[in-house]
VOKOL-832944 format. One record per residue (C-alpha): x, y, z; residue number from 0. Coordinates in nm, 2 decimals, decimal comma. Layout:
// residues N
site x->X&y->Y&z->Z&pos->NUM;
...
//
This chain:
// residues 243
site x->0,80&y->1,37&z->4,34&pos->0;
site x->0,61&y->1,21&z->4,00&pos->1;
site x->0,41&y->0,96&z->4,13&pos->2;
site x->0,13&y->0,72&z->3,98&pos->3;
site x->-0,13&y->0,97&z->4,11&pos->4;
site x->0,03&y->1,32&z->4,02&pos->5;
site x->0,35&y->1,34&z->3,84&pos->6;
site x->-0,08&y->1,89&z->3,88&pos->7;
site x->-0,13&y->2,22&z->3,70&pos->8;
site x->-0,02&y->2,55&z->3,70&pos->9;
site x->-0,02&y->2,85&z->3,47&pos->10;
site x->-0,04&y->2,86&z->3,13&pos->11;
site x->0,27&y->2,75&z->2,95&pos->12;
site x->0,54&y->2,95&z->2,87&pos->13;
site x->0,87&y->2,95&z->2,70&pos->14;
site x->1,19&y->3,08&z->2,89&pos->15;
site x->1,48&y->3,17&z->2,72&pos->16;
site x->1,81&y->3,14&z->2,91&pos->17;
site x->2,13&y->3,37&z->2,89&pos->18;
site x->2,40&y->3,19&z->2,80&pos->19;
site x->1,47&y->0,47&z->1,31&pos->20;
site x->1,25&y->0,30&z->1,44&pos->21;
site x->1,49&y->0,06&z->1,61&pos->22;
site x->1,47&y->0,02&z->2,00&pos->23;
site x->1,74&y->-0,13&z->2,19&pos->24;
site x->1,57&y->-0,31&z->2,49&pos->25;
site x->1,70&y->-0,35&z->2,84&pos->26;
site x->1,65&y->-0,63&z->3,09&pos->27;
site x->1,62&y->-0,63&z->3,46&pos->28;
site x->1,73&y->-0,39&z->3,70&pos->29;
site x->2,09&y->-0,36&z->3,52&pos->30;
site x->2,16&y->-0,20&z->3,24&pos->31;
site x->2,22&y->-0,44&z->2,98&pos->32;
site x->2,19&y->-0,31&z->2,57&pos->33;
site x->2,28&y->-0,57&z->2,35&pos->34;
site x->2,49&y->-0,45&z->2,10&pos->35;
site x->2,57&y->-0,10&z->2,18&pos->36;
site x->2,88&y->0,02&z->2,06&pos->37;
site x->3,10&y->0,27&z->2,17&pos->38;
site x->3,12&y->0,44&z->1,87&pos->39;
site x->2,85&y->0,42&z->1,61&pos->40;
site x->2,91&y->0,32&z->1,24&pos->41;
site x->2,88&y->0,60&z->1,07&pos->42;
site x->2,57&y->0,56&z->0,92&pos->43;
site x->2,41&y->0,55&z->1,24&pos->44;
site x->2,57&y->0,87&z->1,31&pos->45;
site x->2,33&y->1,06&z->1,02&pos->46;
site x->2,05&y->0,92&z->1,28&pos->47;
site x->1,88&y->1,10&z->1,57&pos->48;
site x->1,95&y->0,92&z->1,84&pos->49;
site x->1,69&y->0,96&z->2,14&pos->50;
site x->1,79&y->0,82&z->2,48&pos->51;
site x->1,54&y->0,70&z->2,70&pos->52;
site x->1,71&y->0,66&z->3,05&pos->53;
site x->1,46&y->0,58&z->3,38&pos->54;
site x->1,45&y->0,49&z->3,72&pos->55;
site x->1,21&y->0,42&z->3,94&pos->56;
site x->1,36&y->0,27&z->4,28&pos->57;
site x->1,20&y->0,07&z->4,50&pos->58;
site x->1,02&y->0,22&z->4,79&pos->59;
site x->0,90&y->0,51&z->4,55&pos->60;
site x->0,59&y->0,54&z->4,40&pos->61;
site x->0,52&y->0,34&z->4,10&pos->62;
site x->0,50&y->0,46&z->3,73&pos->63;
site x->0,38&y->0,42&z->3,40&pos->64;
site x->0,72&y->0,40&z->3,27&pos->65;
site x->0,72&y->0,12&z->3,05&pos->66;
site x->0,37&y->0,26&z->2,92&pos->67;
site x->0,54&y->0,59&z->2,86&pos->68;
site x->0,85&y->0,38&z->2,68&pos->69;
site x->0,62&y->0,20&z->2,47&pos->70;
site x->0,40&y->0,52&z->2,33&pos->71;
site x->0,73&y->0,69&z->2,24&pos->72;
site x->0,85&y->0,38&z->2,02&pos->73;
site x->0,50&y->0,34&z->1,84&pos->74;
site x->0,43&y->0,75&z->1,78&pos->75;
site x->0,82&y->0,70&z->1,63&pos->76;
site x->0,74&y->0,39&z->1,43&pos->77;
site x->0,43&y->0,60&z->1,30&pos->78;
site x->0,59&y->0,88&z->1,16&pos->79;
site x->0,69&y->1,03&z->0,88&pos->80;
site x->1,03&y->1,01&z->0,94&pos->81;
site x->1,08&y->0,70&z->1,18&pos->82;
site x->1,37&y->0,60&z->0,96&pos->83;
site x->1,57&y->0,86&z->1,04&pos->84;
site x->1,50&y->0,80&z->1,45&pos->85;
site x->1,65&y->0,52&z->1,66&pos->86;
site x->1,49&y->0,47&z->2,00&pos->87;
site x->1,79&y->0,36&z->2,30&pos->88;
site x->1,59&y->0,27&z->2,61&pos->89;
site x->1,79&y->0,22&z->2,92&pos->90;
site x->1,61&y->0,12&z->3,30&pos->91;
site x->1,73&y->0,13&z->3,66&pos->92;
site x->1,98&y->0,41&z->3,55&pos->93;
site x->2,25&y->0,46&z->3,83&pos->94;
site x->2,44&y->0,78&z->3,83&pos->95;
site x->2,76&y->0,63&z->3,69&pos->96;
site x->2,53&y->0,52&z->3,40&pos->97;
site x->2,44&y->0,82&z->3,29&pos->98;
site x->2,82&y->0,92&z->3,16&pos->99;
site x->2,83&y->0,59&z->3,00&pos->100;
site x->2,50&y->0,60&z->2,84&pos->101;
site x->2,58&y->0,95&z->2,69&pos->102;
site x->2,94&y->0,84&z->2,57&pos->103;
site x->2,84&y->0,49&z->2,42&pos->104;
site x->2,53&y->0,65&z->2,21&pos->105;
site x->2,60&y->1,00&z->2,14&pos->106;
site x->2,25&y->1,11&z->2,14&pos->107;
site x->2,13&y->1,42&z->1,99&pos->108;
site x->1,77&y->1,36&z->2,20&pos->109;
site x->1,85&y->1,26&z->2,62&pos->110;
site x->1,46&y->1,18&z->2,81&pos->111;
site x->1,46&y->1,15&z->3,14&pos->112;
site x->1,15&y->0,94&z->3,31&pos->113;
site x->1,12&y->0,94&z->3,65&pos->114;
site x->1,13&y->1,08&z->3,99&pos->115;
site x->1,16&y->1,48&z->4,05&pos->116;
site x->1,21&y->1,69&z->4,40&pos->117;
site x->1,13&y->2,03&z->4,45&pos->118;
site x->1,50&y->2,12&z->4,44&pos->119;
site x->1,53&y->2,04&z->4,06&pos->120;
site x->1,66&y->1,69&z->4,14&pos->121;
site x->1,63&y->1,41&z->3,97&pos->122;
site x->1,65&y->1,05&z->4,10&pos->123;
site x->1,82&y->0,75&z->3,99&pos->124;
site x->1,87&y->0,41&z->4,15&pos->125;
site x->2,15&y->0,31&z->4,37&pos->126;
site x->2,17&y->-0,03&z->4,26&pos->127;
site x->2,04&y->-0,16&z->4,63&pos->128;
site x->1,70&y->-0,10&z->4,56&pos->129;
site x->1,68&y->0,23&z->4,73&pos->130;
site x->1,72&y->0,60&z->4,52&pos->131;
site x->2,00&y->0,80&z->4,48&pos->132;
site x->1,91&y->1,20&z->4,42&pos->133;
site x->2,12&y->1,40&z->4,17&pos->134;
site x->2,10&y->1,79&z->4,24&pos->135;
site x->2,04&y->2,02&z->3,95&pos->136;
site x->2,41&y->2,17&z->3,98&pos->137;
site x->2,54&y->1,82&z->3,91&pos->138;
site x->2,30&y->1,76&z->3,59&pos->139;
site x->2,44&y->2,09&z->3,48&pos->140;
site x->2,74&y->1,96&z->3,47&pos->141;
site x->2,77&y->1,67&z->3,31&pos->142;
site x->2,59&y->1,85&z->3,03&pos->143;
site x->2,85&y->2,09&z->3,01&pos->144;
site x->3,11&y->1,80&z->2,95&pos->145;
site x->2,92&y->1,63&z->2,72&pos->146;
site x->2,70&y->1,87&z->2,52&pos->147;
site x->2,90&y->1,82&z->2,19&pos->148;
site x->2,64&y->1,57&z->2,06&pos->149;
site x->2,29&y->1,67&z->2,30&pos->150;
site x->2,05&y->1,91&z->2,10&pos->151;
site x->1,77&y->1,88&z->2,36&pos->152;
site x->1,71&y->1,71&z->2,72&pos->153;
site x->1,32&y->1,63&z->2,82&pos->154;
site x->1,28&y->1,61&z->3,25&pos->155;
site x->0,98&y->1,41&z->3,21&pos->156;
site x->0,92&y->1,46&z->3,63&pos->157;
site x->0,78&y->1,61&z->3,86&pos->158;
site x->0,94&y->1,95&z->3,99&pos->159;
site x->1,22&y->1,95&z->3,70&pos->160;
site x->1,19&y->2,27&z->3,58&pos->161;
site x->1,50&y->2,39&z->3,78&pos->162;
site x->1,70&y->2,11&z->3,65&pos->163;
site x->1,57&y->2,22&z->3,31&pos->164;
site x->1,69&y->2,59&z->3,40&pos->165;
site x->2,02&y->2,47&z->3,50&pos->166;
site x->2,08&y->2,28&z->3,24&pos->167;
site x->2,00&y->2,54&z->2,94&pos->168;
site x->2,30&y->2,71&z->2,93&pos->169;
site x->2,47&y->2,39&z->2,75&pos->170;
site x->2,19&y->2,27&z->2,58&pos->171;
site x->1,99&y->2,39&z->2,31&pos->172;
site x->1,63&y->2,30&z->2,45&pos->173;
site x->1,55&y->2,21&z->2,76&pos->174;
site x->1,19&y->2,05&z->2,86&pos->175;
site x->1,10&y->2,05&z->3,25&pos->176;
site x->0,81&y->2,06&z->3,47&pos->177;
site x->0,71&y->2,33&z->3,72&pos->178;
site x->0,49&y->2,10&z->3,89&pos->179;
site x->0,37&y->1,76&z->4,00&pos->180;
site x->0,23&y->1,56&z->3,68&pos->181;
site x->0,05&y->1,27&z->3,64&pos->182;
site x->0,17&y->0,94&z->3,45&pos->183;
site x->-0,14&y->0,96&z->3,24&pos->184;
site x->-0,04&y->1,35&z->3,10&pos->185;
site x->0,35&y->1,25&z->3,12&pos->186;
site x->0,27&y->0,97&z->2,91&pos->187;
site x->0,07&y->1,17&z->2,61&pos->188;
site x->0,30&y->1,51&z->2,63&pos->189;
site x->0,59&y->1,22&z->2,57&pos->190;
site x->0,40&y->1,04&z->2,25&pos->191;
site x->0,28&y->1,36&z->2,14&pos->192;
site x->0,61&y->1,51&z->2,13&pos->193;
site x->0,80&y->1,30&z->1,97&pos->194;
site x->0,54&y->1,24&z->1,73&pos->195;
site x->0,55&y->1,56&z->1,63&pos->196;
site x->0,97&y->1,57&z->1,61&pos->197;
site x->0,90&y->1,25&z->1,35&pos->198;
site x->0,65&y->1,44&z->1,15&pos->199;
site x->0,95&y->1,68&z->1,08&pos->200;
site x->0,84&y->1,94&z->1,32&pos->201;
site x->1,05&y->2,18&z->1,46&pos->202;
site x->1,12&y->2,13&z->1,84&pos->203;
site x->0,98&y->2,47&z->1,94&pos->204;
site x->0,64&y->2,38&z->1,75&pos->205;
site x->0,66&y->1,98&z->1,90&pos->206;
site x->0,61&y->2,15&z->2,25&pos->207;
site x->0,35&y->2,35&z->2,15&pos->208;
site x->0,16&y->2,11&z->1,99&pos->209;
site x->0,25&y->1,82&z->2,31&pos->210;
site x->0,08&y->2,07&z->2,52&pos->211;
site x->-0,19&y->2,08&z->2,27&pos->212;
site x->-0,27&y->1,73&z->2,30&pos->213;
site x->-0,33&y->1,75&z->2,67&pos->214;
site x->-0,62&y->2,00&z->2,64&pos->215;
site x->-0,76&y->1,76&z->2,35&pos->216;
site x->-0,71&y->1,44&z->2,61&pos->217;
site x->-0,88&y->1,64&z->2,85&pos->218;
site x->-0,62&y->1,59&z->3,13&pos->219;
site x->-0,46&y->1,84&z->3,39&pos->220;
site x->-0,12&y->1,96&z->3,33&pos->221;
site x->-0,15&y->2,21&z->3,04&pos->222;
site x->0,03&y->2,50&z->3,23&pos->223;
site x->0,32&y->2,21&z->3,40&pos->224;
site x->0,53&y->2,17&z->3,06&pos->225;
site x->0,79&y->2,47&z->3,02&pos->226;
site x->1,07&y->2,48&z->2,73&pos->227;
site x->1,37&y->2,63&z->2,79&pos->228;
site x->1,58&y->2,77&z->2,45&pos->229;
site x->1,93&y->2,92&z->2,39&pos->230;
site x->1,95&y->3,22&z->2,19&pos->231;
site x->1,97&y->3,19&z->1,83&pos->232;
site x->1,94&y->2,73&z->1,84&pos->233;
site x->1,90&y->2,59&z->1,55&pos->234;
site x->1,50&y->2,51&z->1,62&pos->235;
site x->1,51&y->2,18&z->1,37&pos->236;
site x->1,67&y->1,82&z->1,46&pos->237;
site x->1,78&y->1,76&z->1,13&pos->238;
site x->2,03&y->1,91&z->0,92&pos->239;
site x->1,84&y->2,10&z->0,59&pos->240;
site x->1,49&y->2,03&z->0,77&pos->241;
site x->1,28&y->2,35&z->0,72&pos->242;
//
């Protein structure tokens, strides 16, 4: 699991390819709770890359930089080139029925996931009772499936997520998952540096590289944990006419 401590290194990093602005919309408490979020955005949100931050962190695991993590994202964004063309959703204490809700209300074309990870590829959420409620890769692959109409990449910002990533890559353009434990401290920078990098205009092949980069110039473990999964033939930019 992605603790405080380790959310761990490995090999070098490697890219697998599989066979088939500016606005942030806080939460409060436990609950989800966006102000404001429509079901269907205007359409002049639409043009916008939507990136949607959903975490969990239940009681009685081990705690992590989350916020931190949330916070780094929203001012590498707000720094970029293009942070007008980026909004920001944030969502906290995700429970498995708020994952389908999150991805029909906001249509996003970016979904992060910060949390939790098991060696199985799972992922896990809260349970509303304070406890965690595991979600097994198959699952994840799934509800991708159903709603992959929108979803250009998913990031598995936790430990052991690399077979969630794998699972998931079939109905997803990229995929971003870790082979390995990984601290909060490298979670947090590959995060900032990646979507830094996606706001600079970037394409999301060259973001990785570079958010893999910027652990080596930190000086932290976990160059080898990051691995990008890409369908055959994606479309490697976020933005339509973006070379």
């Amino acid at each position: 699991m992605r603790d405080a401590k380790k959310r761990g290194a490995g090999p070098g990093w490697r890219q697998h390819n599989t066979a088939n602005g500016g606005s942030v919309y806080a939460t409060q408490g436990g609950d989800i709770n966006i102000a404001g979020s429509p079901a269907e955005p205007p359409p002049a949100a639409r043009e916008r890359i939507r990136v949607l931050m959903l975490a969990a962190n239940p009681l009685g695991t081990d705690r992590l930089a989350i916020d931190e993590e949330a916070r780094q994202i929203a001012e590498r964004l707000r720094l970029s080139r293009d942070r007008d063309a980026f909004d920001l959703i944030t969502a906290w204490a995700v429970r498995p029925l708020d994952l389908l809700q999150q991805l029909n209300d906001h249509r996003p074309q970016v979904v992060h996931f910060s949390g939790h990870g098991g060696g199985a590829g799972e992922i896990l959420l809260s349970a509303g009772d304070g406890t965690g409620r595991r979600v097994r890769a198959p699952a994840l692959a799934d509800l991708f499936r159903a709603t992959d109409d929108d979803i250009r990449v998913v990031v598995l910002n936790a430990c052991h997520s690399a077979a969630a990533a794998q699972a998931i890559g079939p109905h997803v353009d990229y995929v971003v998952g870790m082979s390995a434990p990984i601290t909060d401290k490298a979670a947090t920078i590959f995060a900032a540096s990646f979507y830094s990098s996606l706001g600079s205009g970037r394409a999301i092949p060259q973001a990785f590289a570079q958010a893999v980069a910027m652990l080596g110039v930190h000086g932290v473990v976990g160059q080898g944990v990051p691995e990008l999964m890409a369908r055959p033939n994606a479309n490697p930019h976020l933005r339509q006419g973006a070379r």
